[in-house]
N, C-alpha and C positions, 0 to 999 in steps of 0.2 A: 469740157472746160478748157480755155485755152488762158493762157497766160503769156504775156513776154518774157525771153529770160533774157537777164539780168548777166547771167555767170557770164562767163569770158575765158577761154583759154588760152594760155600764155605757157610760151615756152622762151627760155633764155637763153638767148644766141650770142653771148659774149665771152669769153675769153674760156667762161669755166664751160662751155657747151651746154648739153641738155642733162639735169638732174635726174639721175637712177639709179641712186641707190647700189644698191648690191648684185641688181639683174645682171648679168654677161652675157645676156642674149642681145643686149642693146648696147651701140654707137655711144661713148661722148663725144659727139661731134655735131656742129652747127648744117642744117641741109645743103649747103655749098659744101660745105668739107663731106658730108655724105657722098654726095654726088661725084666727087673728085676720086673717091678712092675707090666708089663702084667702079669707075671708068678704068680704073688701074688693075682692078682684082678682077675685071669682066663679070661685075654682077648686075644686081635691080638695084635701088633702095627702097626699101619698106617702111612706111612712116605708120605705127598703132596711137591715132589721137584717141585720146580716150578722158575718163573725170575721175575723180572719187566718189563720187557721190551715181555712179550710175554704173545698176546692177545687172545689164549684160557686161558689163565690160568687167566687174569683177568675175562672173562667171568666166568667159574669155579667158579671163587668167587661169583661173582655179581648175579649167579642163582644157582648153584647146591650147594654150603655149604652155601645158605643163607635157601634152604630150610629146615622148621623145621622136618622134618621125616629126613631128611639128617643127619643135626644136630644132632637128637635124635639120629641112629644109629652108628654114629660115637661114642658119648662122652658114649653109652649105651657098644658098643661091642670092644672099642680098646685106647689104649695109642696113643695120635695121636701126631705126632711132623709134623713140618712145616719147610722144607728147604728152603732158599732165598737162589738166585744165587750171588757171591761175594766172588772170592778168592781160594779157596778149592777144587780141584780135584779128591785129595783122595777117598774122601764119593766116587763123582761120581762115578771113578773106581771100589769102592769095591760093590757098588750097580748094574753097569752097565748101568748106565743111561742115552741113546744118544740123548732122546727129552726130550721135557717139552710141559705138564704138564705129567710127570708121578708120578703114583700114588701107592706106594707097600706097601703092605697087608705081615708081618711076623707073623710067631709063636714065643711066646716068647723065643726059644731056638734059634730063629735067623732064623730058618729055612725059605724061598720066600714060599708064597701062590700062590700068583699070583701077577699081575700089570695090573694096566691100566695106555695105552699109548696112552690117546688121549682126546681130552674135550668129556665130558660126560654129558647127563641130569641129572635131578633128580631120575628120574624115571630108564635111562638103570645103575644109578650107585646102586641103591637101589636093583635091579634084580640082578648084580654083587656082588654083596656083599651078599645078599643071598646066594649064589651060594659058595662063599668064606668062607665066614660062617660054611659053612659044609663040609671045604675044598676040594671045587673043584676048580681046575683049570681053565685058560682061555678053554683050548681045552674041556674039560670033559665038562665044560658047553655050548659050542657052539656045541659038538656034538648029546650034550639033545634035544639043538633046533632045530638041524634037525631032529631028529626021531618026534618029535613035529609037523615041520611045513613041507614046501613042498621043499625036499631034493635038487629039481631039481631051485630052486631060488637063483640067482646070488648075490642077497642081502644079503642073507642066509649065502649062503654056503663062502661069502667072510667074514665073522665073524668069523669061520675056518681058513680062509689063515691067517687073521690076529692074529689069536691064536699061529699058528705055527710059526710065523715069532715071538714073542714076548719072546715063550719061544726056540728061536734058530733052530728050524726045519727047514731052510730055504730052502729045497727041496720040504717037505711038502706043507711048504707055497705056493710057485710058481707052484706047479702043479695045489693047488687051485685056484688060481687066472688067470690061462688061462685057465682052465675048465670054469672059470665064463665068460672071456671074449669069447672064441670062442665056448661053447654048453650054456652056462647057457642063456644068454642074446639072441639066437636063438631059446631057450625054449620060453622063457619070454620079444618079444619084444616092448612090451608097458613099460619096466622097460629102453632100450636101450640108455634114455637119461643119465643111471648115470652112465653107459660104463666106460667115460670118469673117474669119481672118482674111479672106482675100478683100474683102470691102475694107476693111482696116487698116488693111495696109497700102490698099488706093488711096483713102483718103489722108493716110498719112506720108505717102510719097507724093501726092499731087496738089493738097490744099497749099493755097500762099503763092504757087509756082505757075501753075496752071489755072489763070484767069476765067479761062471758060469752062471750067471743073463745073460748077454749081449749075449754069443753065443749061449744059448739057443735060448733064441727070434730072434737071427740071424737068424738064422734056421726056425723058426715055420713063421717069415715074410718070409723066400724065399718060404716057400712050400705054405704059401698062393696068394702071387702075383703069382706064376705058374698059378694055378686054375682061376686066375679073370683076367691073360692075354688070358689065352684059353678058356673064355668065360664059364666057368663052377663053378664060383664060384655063393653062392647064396648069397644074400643081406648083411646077418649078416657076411660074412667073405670081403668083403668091408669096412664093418666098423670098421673091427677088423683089416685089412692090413693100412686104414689110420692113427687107432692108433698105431701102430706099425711104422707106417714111422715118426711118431711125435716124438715118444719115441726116437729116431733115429735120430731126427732132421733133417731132409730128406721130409719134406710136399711136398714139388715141386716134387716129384715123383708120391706121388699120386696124385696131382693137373693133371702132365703131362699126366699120367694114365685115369683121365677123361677127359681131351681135346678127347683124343683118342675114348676112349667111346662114349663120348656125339656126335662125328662127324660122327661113327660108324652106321649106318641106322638100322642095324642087334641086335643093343643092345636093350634089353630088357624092358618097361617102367619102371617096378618095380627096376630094377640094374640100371638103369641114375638117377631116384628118390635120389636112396643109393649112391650115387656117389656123386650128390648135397648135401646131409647129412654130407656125408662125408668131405667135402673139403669144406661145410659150411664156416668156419671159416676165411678161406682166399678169398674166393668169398664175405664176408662179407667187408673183410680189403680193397677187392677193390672196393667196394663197385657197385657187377655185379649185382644188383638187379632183372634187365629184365631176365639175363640170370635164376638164382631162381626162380622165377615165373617162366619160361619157361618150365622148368623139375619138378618139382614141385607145388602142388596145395598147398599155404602158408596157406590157414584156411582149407582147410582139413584136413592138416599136426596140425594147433593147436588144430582144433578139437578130434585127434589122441593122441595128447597127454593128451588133459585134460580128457577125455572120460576114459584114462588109472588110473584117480587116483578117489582113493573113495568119498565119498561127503567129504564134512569139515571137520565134526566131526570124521568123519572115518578114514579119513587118516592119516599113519604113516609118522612122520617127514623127513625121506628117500623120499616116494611119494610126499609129499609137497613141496623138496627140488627141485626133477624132474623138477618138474611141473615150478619153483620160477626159476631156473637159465636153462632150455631148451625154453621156450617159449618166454620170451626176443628177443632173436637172429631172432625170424620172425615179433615180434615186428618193428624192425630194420626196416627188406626188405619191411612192408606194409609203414611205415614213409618214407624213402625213396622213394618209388614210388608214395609217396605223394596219399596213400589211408588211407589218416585221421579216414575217418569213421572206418575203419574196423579196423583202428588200436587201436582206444577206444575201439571197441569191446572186443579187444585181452584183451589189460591192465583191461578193467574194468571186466570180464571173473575170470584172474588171483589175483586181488584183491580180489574179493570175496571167493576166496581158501585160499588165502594168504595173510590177510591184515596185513602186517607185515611189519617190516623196510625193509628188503634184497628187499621183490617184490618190494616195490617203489624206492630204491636204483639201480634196476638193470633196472629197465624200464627206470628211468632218464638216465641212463648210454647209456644205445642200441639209445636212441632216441636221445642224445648228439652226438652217432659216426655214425647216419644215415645220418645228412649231410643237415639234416633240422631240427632239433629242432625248438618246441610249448613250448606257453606256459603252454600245459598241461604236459609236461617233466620237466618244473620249477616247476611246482607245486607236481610233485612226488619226487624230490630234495627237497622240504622243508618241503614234510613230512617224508619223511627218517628224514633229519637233525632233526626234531623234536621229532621224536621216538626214535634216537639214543643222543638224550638231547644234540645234539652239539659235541658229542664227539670221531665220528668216522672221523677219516680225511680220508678215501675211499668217504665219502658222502660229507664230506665240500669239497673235489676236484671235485669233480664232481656238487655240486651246483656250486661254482665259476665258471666252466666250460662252463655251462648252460647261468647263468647270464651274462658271458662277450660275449658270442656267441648270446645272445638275445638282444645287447646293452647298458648293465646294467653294465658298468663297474665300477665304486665307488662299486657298490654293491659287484660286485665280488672281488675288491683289498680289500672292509672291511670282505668278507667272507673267504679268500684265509688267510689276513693275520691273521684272527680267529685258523686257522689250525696252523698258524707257531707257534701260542703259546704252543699248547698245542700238537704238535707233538712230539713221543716218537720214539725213533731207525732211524737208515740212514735212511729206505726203506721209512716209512711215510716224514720224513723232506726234503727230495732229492726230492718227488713228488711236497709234497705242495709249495716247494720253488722254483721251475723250475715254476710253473703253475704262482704262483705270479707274478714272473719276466716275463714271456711273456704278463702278464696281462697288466701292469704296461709299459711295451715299445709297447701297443698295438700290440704284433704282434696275428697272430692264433694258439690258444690253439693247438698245433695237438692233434690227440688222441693216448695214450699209452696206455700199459697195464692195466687194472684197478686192484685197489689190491683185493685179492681174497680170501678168507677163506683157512686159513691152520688147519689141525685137530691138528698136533704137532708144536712145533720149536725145532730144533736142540740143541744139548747141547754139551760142550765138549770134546775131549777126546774119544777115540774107535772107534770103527769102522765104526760107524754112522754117522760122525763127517758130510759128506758131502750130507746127504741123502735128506734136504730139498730145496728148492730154494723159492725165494719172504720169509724170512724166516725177522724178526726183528733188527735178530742179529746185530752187528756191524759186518763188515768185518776187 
């Protein structure tokens, strides 16, 4: 869904400077006066645009400027001033700022270091800044990392596309990001489940900006459905043709594509595997469970996946992430086929990698749209809700959800209507308020979209304006 947005961010550059509050990590000072007193103290300035209404940038707050080495670098190496959204499009413009949270790093003579356009840890924002420090650039540093690490990683090498795209290379950019999607992730496929986030995030850094975005991939989807009509495509370009029909809005094509396959006797076990992989998602919505087992060994397949990321300690947040929102989905089909055991097995497997809000948030969620919900799917619902302190309305809808589909309904109208308080933007208050209301005339919750971690939200103004979707914004 794309929408125009409306908001506008404004910061006020008159007498009283920039509004903040109580923070003393931030400038009252107009970015002239920023800049002025970098030059004197021999720093950067650092400019955090940001909104209220968009929930990396409260994360941002709530982890990465609370930590003290964060802190410490900031208030040590830069003038930092703090934009709120309200009013002002100017700054935007002369900044060029199409999401939020973006983050820019100048020299005192005004001159861009660099930016980051996306929430960040503690830890990649302190490697960044390093790196900026000595002024390098997004690209100069992400090309360090590949001479570093293994050139031929999709992970990797999409730190690149997203360099290119940040500082306008938008050719650059998109050549990287189908090198990652149709060779890198054929290189690399135990990484195949975060496929799906690298297309995401191309088409969220290149739609609007990159004109020949759409005919390209026209193109590169027709020359791969050739190859996987005539039977000569291999598994990883399966997966890359049904991200491309997505991208397209065209699923039922690859859907149609595996009927044809799967009834095909001559098809291959490993290409009907990648086919179910593929069209996952809608095999799920209809909930063809028998058929996924059919073609598919469901705990081989989780085996597969978790087998791919390193122990606990070891693993980079990228691999944890794999692991948190790919193995869910078989979650699903073993609940569904009503193989309880094996389906504790999964969750209890994935907790131990991941004991964090998302894994119990997303296990509550896949066992909510299997169509049989337990009470041990409530019980991953309230521990979300309790590690997110109540405050994520993604996890209060989906406890409500739980609770009223398990009988609990008071429970669910007092959980549902918890969310309506403290819902912030259309996208939250239009869930939780649909979800109450069915609660409430008893009818069935259906299942929607669940909401989904966005890296940026859109900001006003340029040419970005339309790049996110599921986005906070007000429309």
């Amino acid at each position: 869904m794309k929408c125009r947005m409306l908001l506008v961010v404004a910061v006020w550059l008159g007498a009283a400077g920039l509004s903040l509050g109580e923070d003393k990590l931030y400038r009252d000072l107009s970015v002239d006066e920023a800049k002025a007193l970098a030059g004197k103290e021999k720093k950067l300035v650092f400019i955090d645009f940001y909104a209220d209404w968009c929930q990396p940038c409260r994360m941002l707050e709530a982890t990465t400027f609370k930590d003290p080495k964060v802190v410490e670098w900031i208030g040590k190496n830069t003038v930092a001033l703090k934009v709120n959204g309200d009013n002002n499009p100017k700054l935007i413009d002369q900044f060029k700022v199409v999401s939020f949270p973006t983050l820019v790093f100048l020299k005192p003579d005004g001159t861009e270091i660099d930016r980051l356009i996306t929430y960040v840890s503690a830890e990649d924002f302190l490697e960044a800044a390093a790196g900026i420090a000595e002024g390098k650039d997004a690209i100069a540093r992400a090309k360090e990392k590949i001479a570093k690490a293994d050139a031929t990683n999709p992970l990797v090498r999409k730190e690149l596309a997203f360099a290119y795209a940040t500082k306008g290379q938008y050719k650059m950019a998109f050549d990287e990001y189908v090198w990652c999607l149709e060779q890198g992730f054929a290189r690399h496929p135990r990484l195949s489940a975060m496929r799906g986030v690298v297309a995401s995030e191309m088409m969220m850094m290149l739609s609007g900006v990159y004109p020949a975005l759409m005919d390209e991939l026209s193109a590169r989807r027709d020359s791969v459905r050739k190859r996987v009509e005539e039977g000569a495509a291999e598994v990883n370009e399966v997966m890359t043709l049904a991200l491309y029909d997505e991208i397209f809005r065209e699923p039922d094509r690859t859907l149609a594509l595996y009927e044809k396959k799967r009834a095909d006797a001559r098809t291959p076990a490993a290409v009907r595997a990648a086919f179910t992989e593929a069209v996952l998602p809608m095999l799920l919505n209809a909930r063809r469970y028998q058929d996924i087992a059919a073609d598919l060994d469901v705990m081989a397949t989780v085996d597969r996946i978790l087998a791919s990321v390193p122990a606990k300690d070891a693993a980079s947040p990228e691999e944890r992430l794999m692991a948190v929102f790919a193995v869910p989905a078989y979650y699903q089909v073993l609940a569904g086929l009503g193989r309880t055991e094996d389906a504790a097995k999964v969750a209890a497997r994935l907790i131990e990698l991941a004991d964090q809000a998302e894994t119990y948030g997303v296990l509550a969620w896949n066992g909510y749209l299997s169509g049989k919900p337990t009470p041990a799917d409530l019980e991953y619902a309230r521990k979300a809700d309790q590690l997110t302190e109540g405050k994520d309305i993604g996890v209060i809808d989906t406890l409500a959800r739980l609770q009223h589909a398990l009988g609990k309904k008071e429970e669910a109208i007092q959980t549902a209507e918890r969310g309506v308080k403290i819902a912030t933007g259309w996208q939250e208050q239009a869930l939780i308020e649909e979800t109450l209301a069915d609660i409430k005339a008893d009818r069935p919750v259906h299942p929607g979209p669940a909401l989904q971690p966005v890296t940026t939200q859109p900001a006003p103004g340029g040419s970005g304006e339309d790049r996110a979707s599921g986005s906070d914004a007000a429309p």
